[in-house]
Structures are given as structure tokens and as C-alpha cells.
KOLZAMAR-529978 format. One record per residue (C-alpha): residue number from 1; x, y, z; residue in one letter. Coordinates in steps of 0.25 Angstrom, whole numbers, plus 5000, padded with zeros to 4 digits. Layout:
<resi NUM X X Y Y Z Z resn A>;
...
//
This chain:
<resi 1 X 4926 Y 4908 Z 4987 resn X>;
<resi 2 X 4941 Y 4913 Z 4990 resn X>;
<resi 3 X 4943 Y 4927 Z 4991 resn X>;
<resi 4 X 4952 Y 4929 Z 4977 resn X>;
<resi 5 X 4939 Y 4924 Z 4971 resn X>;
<resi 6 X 4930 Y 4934 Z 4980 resn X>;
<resi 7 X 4939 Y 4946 Z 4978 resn X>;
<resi 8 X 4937 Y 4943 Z 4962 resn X>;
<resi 9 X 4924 Y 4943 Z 4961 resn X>;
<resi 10 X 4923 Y 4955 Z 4968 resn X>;
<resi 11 X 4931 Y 4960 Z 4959 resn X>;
<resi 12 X 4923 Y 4957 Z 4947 resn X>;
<resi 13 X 4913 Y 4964 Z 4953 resn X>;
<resi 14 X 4920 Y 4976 Z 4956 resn X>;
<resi 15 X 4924 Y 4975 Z 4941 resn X>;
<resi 16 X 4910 Y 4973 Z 4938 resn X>;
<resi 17 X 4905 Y 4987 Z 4945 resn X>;
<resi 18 X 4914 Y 4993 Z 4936 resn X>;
<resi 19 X 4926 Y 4995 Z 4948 resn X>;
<resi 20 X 4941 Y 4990 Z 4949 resn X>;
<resi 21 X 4947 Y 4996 Z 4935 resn X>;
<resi 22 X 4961 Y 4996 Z 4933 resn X>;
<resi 23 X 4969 Y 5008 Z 4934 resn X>;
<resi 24 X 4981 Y 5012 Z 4927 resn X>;
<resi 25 X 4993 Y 5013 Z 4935 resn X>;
<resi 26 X 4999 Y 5028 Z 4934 resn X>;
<resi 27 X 5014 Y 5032 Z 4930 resn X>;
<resi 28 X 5019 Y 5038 Z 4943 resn X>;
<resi 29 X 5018 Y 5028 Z 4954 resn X>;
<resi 30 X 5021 Y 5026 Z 4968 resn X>;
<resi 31 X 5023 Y 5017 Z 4978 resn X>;
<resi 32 X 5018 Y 5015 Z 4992 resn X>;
<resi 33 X 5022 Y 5004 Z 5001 resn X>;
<resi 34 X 5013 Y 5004 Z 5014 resn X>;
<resi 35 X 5016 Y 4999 Z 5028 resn X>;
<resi 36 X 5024 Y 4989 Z 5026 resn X>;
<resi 37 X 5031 Y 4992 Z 5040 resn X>;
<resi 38 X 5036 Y 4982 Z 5050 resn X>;
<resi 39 X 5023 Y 4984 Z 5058 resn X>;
<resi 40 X 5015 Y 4977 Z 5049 resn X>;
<resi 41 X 5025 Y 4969 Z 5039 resn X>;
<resi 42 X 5031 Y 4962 Z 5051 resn X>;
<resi 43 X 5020 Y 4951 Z 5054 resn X>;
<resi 44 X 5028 Y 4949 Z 5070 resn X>;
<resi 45 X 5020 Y 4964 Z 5074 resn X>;
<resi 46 X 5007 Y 4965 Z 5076 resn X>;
<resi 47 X 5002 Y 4971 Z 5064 resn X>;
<resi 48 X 5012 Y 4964 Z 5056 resn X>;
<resi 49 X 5011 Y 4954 Z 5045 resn X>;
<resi 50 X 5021 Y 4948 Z 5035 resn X>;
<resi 51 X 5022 Y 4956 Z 5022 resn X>;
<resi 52 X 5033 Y 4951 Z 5017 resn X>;
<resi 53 X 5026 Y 4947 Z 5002 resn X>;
<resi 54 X 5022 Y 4961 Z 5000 resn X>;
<resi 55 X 5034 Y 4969 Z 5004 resn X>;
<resi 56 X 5043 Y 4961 Z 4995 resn X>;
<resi 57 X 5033 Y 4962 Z 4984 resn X>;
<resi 58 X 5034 Y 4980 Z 4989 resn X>;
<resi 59 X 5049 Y 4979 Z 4987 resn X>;
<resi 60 X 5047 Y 4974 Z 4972 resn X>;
<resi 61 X 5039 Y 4984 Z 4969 resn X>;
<resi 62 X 5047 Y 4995 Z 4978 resn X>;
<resi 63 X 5059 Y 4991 Z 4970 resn X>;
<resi 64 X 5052 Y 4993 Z 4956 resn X>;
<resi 65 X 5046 Y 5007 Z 4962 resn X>;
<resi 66 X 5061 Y 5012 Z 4966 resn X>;
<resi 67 X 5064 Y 5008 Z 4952 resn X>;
<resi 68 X 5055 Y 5019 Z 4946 resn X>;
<resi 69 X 5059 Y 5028 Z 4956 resn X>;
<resi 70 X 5044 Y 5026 Z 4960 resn X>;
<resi 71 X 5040 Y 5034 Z 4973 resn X>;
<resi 72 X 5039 Y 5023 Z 4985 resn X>;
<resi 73 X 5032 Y 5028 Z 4998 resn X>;
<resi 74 X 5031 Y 5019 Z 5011 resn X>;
<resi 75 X 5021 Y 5021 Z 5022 resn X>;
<resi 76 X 5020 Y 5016 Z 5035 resn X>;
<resi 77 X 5010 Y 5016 Z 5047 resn X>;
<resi 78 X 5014 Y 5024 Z 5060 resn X>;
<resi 79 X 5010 Y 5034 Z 5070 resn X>;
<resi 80 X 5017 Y 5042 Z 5082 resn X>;
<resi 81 X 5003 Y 5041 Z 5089 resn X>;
<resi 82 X 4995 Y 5030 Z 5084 resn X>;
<resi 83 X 4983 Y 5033 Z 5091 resn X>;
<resi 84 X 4983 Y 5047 Z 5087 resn X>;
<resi 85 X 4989 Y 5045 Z 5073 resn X>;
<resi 86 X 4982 Y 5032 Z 5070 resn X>;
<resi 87 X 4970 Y 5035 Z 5075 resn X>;
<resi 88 X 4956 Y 5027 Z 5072 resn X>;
<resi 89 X 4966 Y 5016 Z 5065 resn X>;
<resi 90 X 4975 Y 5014 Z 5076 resn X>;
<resi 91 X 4964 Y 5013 Z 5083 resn X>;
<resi 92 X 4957 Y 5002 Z 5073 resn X>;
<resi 93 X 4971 Y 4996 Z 5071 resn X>;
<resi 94 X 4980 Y 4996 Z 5085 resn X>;
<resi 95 X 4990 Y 4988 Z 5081 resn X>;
<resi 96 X 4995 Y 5002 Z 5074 resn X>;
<resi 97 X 4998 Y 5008 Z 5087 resn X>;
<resi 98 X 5012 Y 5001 Z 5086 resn X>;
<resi 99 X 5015 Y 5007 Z 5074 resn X>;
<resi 100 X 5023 Y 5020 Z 5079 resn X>;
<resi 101 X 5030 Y 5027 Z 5068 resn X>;
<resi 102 X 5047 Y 5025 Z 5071 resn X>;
<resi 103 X 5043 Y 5011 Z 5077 resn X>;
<resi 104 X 5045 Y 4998 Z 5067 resn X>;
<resi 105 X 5033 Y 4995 Z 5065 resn X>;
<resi 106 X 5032 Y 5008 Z 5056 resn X>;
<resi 107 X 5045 Y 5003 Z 5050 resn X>;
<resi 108 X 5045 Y 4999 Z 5036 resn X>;
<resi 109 X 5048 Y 4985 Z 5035 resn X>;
<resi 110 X 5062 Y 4984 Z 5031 resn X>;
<resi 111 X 5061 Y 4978 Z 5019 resn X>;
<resi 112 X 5058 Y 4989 Z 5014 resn X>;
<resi 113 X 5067 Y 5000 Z 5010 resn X>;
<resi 114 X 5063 Y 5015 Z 5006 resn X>;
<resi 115 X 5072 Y 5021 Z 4999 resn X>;
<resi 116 X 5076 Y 5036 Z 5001 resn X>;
<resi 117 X 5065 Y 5043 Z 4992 resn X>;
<resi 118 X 5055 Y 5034 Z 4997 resn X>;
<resi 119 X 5044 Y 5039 Z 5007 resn X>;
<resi 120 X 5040 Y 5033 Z 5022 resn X>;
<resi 121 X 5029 Y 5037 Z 5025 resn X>;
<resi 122 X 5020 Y 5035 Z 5038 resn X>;
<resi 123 X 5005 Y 5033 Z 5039 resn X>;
<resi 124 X 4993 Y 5033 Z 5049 resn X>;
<resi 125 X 4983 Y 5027 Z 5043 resn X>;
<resi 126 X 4979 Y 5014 Z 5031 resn X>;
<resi 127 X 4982 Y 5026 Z 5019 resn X>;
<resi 128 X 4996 Y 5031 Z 5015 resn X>;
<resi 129 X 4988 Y 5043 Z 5010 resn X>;
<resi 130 X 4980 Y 5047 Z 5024 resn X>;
<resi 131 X 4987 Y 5056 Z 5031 resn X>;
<resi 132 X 5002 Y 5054 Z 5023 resn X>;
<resi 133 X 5008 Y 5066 Z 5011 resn X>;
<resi 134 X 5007 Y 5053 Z 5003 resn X>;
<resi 135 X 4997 Y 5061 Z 4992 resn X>;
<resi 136 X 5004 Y 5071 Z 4992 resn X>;
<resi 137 X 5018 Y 5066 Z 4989 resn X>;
<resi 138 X 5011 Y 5055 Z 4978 resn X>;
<resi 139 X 5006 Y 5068 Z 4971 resn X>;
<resi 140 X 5019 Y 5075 Z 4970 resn X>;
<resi 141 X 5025 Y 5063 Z 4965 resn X>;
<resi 142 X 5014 Y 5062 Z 4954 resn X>;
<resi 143 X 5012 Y 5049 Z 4957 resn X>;
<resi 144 X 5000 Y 5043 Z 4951 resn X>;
<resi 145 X 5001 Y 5027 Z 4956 resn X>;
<resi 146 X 5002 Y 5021 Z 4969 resn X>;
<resi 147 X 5008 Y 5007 Z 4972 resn X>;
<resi 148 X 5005 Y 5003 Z 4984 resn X>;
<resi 149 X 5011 Y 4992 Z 4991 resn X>;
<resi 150 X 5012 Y 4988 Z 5007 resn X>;
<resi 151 X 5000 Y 4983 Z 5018 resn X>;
<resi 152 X 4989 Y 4983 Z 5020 resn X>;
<resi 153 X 4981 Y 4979 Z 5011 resn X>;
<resi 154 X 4968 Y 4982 Z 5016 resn X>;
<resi 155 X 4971 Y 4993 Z 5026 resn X>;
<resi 156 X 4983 Y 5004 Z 5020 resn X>;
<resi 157 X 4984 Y 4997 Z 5006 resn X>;
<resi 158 X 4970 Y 5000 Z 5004 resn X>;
<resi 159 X 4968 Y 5014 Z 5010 resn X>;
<resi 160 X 4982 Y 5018 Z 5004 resn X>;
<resi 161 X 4975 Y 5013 Z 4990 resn X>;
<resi 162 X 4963 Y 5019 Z 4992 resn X>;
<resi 163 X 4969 Y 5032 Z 4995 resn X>;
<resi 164 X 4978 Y 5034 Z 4983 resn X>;
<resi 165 X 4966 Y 5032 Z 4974 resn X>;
<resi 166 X 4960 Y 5044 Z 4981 resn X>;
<resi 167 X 4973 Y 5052 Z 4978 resn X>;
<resi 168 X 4974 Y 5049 Z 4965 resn X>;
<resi 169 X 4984 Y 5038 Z 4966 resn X>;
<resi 170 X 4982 Y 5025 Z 4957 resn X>;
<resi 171 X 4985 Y 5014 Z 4969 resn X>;
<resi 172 X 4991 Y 5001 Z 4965 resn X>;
<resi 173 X 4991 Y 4990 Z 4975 resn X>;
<resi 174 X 5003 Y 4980 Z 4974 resn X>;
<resi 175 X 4998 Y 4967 Z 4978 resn X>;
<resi 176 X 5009 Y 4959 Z 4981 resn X>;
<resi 177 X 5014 Y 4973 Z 4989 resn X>;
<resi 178 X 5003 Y 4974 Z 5000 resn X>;
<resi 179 X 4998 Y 4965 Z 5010 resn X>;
<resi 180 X 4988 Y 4964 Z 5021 resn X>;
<resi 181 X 4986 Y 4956 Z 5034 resn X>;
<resi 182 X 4978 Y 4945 Z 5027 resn X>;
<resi 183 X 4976 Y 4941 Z 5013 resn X>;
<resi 184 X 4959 Y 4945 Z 5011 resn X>;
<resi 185 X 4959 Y 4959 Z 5016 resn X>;
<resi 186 X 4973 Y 4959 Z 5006 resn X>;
<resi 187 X 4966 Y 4955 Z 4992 resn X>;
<resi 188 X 4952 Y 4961 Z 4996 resn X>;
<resi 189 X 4958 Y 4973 Z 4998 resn X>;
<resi 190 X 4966 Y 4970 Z 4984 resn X>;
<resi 191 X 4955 Y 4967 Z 4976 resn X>;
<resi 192 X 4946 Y 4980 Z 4982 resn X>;
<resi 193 X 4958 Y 4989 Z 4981 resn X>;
<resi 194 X 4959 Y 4984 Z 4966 resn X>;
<resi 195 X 4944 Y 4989 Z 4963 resn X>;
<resi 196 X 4943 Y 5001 Z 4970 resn X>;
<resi 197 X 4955 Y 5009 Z 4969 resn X>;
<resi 198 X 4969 Y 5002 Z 4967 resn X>;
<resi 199 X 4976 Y 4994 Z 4958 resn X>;
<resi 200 X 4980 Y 4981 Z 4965 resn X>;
<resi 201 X 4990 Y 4975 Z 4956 resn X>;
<resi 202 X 5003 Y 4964 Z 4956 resn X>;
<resi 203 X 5017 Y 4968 Z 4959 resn X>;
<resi 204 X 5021 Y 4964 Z 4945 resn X>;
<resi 205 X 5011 Y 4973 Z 4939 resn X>;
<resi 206 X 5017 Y 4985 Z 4947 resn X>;
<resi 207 X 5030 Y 4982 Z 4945 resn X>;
<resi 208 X 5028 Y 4982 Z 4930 resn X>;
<resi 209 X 5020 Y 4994 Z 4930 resn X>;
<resi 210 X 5032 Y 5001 Z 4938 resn X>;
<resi 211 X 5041 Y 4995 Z 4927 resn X>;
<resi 212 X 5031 Y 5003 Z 4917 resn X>;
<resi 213 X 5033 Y 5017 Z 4920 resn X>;
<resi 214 X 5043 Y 5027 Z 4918 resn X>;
<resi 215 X 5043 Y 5033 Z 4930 resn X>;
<resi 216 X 5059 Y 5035 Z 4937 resn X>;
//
């Protein structure tokens, strides 16, 4: 059986035991674009692969978010002292011990552009919540929604999602916006995200819901 057929009947199951309802998106989102850095979007480095799809498909929906004046926050991974900083996931995931904060591989790739009002912000672990003001700043801003682009998938996509549900942030998963090192753990993790916790929906969609509010 092919895994699109495997990950829907999973799915109907999930539906079946009453899980995986559809939440309403809210009227004050955000969005946050994660690790797309030139340590892991340029697939010539160690931990590198191409991303190109996605962060074309980011800069779609960053243009509509700038539109509506829409707070944008990038993160990216980095440490001053990995083994002290990074700890057990250093530790777990080595290839991390290269990614010192000033070098390029905790660079935003250069495709994309923040603007002035826009946030860079670093992290130390999978989640942009653990460890980061991120909270904090999102509740000052009132914002209720979080559109979450970026990599990867199955690692900070995840634990990022995950995270702003426990903080009272609705997290929307732009498909066509993250990416992972290979496609099963990328649409397992899609359709788990989907029944769990998130809403995992198309570009189009969140482009014509961003189109919707009145928010500028």
C-alpha cells in the first residue's frame, strides 16, 4: 500500500476516535519563518539540503503578511558554546557543533530579506518557544494565529507547532512552506500534526485567509 493511502486511513481513524477537528483560524495572526539558514538550505554543507520549493513558496506568503502589516519573526539555530549551550541535542545531533552564531551557517539564506520591523531571532533547541521571549512578545501583540513556515518538518516544524498550541496559539502549518530531509517523515509528520494539534493547510488557503481580515 503507498504511504498517501497509509497516512489516509490513519486519518480516518483518527477521525473515527473523535480527533482531528478543524479549528478556526483567528483574526490576529502571525508569522514565523524557521531555519531557513544557509547551514541547512544549502544542500553543499553537511546538514544542508535543497529547499529551494519552500522558500519561494515562504516569500509568497511573506509578501502577502507584509501586506497586512502582519508581524513576521525569523528564527534561526546558533550557539556560542555548542556543547554547553546545546547540550544533550548537540550531543544527539553533532553536525550542530558547526553552527556558531555570526558564522554563515546561522545566516539566513539570502533570499530572504527581513524588513526593519521584523525579528531575527536565535534558538537552542527544535522549539522557537523553549528558551526564546517569543511568548511573550506574541501576547503583547494580541496575537491569536500562528503561520508557520520553514524546516524541518519533523524536528522544529513540529516542536514549534506543538508548543504554540500549549500557549494558546492556533498553529497553521503551510505546507508548500516547510520542508524535511526526506518526504515520509515530511507528510507523516503533516498528517499527525493535522490530528493533533495544527492546522496543516495550502498556501492558497492562507493567502486567502490573510486576504480576509482587516488587520493593517
Amino acid at each position: 500500500m503507498a504511504v498517501d493511502d497509509v497516512l489516509q486511513e490513519i486519518m480516518q481513524y483518527y477521525l473515527s476516535q473523535g480527533m482531528a477537528r478543524q479549528m478556526s483560524f483567528g483574526q490576529r495572526p502571525a508569522l514565523l519563518v524557521i531555519d531557513f539558514q544557509k547551514g541547512l538550505t544549502d544542500a553543499s554543507r553537511p546538514a544542508g539540503r535543497n529547499f529551494d520549493a519552500e522558500i519561494n513558496n515562504t516569500l509568497v506568503l511573506l509578501e502577502k503578511a507584509r501586506a497586512k502589516d502582519i508581524p513576521v519573526f525569523f528564527f534561526v539555530i546558533g550557539y556560542d558554546q555548542p556543547e554547553v549551550e546545546g547540550g544533550l541535542l548537540v550531543k544527539k545531533l553533532p553536525v550542530l557543533a558547526d553552527f556558531i552564531i555570526g558564522s554563515d551557517n546561522t545566516k539566513l539564506d539570502p533570499r530572504l530579506k527581513p524588513g526593519p520591523q521584523e525579528h531575527v531571532m536565535i534558538k537552542r533547541y527544535f522549539s522557537c518557544f523553549f528558551g526564546t521571549p517569543l511568548a511573550a512578545m506574541l501576547n503583547f501583540l494580541q496575537v491569536d494565529t500562528l503561520l508557520i513556515a520553514g524546516c524541518i518538518t519533523s524536528g522544529c516544524i513540529r516542536a514549534t507547532a506543538t508548543d504554540a498550541l500549549q500557549h494558546g496559539f492556533l498553529p497553521v502549518i503551510v505546507s508548500e512552506c516547510v520542508g524535511d530531509r526526506a518526504p515520509i517523515p515530511h507528510k507523516v509528520n503533516l498528517m499527525d500534526m493535522q490530528a493533533r494539534f495544527g492546522e496543516v493547510v495550502p498556501l492558497k488557503q492562507v493567502s486567502e485567509y490573510l486576504d480576509s481580515i482587516s488587520q493593517k
